[in-house]
C-alpha positions in Angstrom: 24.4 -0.2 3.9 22.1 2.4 5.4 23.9 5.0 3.3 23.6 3.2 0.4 20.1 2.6 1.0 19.3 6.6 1.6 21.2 7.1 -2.5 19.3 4.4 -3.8 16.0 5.9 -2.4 17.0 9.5 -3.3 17.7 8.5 -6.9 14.4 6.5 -7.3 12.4 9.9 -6.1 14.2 11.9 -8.6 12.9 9.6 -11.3 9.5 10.2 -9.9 9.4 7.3 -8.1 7.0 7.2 -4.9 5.8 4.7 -2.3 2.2 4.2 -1.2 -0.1 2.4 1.3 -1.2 3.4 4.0 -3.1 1.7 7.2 -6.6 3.0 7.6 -7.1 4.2 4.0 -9.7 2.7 1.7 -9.9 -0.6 0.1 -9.3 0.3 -3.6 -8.9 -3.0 -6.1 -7.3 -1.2 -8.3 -4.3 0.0 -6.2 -4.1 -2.9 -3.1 -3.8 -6.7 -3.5 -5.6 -8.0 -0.3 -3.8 -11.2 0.4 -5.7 -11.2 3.8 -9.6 -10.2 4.8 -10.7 -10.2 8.5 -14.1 -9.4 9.5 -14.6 -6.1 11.4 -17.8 -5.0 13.1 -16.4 -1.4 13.7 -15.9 -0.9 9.6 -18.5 -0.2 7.4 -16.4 0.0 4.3 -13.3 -2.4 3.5 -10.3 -0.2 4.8 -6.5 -1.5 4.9 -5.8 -3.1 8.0 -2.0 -3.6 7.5 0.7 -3.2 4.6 2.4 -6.5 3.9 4.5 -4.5 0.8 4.1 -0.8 -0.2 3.4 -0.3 -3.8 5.1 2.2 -6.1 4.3 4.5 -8.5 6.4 6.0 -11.2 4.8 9.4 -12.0 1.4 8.4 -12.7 1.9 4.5 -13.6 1.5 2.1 -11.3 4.4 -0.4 -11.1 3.3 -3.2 -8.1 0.1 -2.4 -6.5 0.2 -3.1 -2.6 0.2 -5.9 -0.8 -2.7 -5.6 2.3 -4.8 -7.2 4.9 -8.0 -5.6 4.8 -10.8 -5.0 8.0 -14.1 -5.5 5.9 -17.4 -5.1 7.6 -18.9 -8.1 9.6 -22.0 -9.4 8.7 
């Protein structure tokens, strides 16, 4: 499975196909989903606190944004 995995992944990047998401980046609408939001008194700006699912580009197109729980700043 783990081989068939690694072809399936290799194919997908040759098609310009590319994963993203990342813990710690910034909050941006337009690329995360934020199923979660947790108050954070050491944030100032809403950053990604975990990745639930990656999102993935094709070239420059978006295909599913990611899903994240996102630190945003305590009041």
């Amino acid at each position: 499975m783990a081989a068939i995995a690694q072809k399936l992944r290799a194919a997908g990047e040759k098609l310009g196909l590319s994963a993203f998401g990342e813990k710690g980046e910034k909050f941006d609408p337009e690329r995360h989903d934020a199923l979660v939001q947790n108050p954070n008194p050491e944030v100032t700006e809403a950053v990604v606190a975990d990745v639930i699912e990656p999102g993935y580009l094709l070239g420059e197109r978006m295909l599913r944004p990611a899903k994240v729980a996102v630190f945003v700043p305590a009041e």
